[in-house]
C-alpha positions in Angstrom: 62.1 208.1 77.9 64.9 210.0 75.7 63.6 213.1 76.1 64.5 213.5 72.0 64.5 217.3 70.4 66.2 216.1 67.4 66.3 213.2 66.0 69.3 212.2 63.2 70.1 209.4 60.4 67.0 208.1 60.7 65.9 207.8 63.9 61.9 208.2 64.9 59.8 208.8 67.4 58.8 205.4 67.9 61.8 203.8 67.9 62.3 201.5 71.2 66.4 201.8 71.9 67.6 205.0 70.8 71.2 206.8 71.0 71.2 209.9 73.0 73.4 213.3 73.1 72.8 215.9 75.5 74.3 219.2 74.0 72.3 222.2 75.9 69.4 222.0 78.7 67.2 222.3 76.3 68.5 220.2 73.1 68.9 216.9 73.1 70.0 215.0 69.9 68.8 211.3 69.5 70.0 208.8 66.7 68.9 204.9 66.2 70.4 202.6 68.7 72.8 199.4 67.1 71.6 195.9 67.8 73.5 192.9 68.4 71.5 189.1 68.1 68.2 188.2 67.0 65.0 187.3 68.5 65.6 189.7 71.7 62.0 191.0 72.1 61.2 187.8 74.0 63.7 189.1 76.3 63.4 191.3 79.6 63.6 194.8 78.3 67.1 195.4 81.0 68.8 192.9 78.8 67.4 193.5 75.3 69.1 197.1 76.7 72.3 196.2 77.2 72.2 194.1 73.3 71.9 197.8 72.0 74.8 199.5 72.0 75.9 203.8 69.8 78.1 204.0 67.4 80.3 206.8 69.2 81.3 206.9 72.7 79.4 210.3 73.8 76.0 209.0 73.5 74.1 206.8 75.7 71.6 204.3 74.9 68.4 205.4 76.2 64.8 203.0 75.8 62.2 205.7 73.9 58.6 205.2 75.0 58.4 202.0 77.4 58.8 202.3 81.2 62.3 201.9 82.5 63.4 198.3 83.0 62.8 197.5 86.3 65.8 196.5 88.7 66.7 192.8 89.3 64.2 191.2 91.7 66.6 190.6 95.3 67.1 187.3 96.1 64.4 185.1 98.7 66.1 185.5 102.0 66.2 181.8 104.0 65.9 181.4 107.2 67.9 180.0 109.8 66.4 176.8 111.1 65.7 177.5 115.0 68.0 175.6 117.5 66.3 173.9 120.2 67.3 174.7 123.7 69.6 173.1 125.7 68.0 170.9 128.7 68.4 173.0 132.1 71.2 171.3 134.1 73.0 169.8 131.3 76.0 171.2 130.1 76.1 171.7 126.6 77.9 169.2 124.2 80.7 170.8 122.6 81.7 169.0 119.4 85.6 166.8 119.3 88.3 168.1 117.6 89.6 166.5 114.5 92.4 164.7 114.9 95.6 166.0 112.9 96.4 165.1 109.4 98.7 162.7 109.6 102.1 163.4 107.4 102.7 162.8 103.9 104.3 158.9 103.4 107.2 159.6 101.4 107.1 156.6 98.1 109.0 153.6 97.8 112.4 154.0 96.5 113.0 152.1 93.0 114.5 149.2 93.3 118.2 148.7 92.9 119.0 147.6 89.2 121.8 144.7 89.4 125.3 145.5 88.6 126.4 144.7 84.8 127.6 141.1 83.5 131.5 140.7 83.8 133.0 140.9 80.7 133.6 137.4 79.0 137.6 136.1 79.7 140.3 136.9 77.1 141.7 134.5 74.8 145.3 133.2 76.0 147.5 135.1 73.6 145.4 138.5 74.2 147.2 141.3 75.4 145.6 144.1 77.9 147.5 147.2 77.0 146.8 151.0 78.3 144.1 152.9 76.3 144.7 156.3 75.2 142.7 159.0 74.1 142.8 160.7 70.6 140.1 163.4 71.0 141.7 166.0 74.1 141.0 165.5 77.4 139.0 168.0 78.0 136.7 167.4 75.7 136.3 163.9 76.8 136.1 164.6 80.2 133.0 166.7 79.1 131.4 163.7 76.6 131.9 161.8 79.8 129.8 163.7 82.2 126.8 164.5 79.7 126.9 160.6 79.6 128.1 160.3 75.8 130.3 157.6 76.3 127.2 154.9 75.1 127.9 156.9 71.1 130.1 154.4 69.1 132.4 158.1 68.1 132.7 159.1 71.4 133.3 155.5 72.8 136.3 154.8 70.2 137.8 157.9 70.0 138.0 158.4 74.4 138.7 155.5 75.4 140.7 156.1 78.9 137.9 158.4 79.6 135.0 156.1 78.7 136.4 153.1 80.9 136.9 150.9 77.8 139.2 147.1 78.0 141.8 148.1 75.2 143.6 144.9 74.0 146.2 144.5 71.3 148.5 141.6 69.9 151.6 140.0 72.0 
């Protein structure tokens, strides 16, 4: 029960979930309870409880005029199944350890890929001359080692770096 003195913004008597304020011992102010969902009357009255909920945060909701909801019913207990007796003169039988896991197998390596195709022979009157870089060094050390050398820019303008055949006229 609320225990109501007051009632405010339309709350009555016979309203089931109610708002309640204590403010002295002997007044109590009660207004009408929110309610969240639909169709919560077929529910136990502990939950259709906690679906009402006040508007401010200094009252309680309080159920007006049923019994309180009853506490959740405990559990059924189960009960150990007996354990028969060991036969007198026999030692007991103790269970075997599991063996140990045995340790990870580490995966197959990938197979080696075959080395590249030599490059096809140079005409007779071909010349193999020393290839020089145009872009600095330094940068084209750096292409080189975040593996740029495969771009047809990079390729053509460091060509000592990139490891290129440079070839020229007699």
């Amino acid at each position: 029960m609320c225990a109501c003195s007051e009632y405010r913004n339309g709350a009555r008597q016979r309203d089931g979930f109610m708002c309640m304020k204590t403010e002295t011992t002997t007044k109590t102010i009660c207004t009408p309870a929110f309610r969240t969902g639909s169709k919560i009357r077929s529910l136990p009255v502990s939950i259709q409880m906690m679906l009402h909920y006040c508007q401010s945060s200094d009252f309680d909701v309080c159920q007006n005029g049923l019994p309180p909801p009853s506490p959740p019913p405990a559990p059924p207990v189960v009960p150990s199944p007996p354990t028969l007796p060991s036969p007198p003169g026999a030692p007991p039988i103790l269970p075997r350890p599991s063996p140990p896991p045995s340790p990870p197998i580490k995966p197959p390596s990938p197979p080696v890929s075959p080395p590249a195709p030599a490059l096809p022979p140079f005409s007779p009157n071909t010349v193999i001359r020393q290839c020089v870089d145009t872009m600095a060094e330094r940068k084209c050390l750096r292409k080189q080692s975040k593996n740029k050398c495969g771009r047809a820019r990079v390729r053509n303008q460091c060509l000592l770096t990139c490891g290129a055949t440079c070839t020229g006229g007699r």
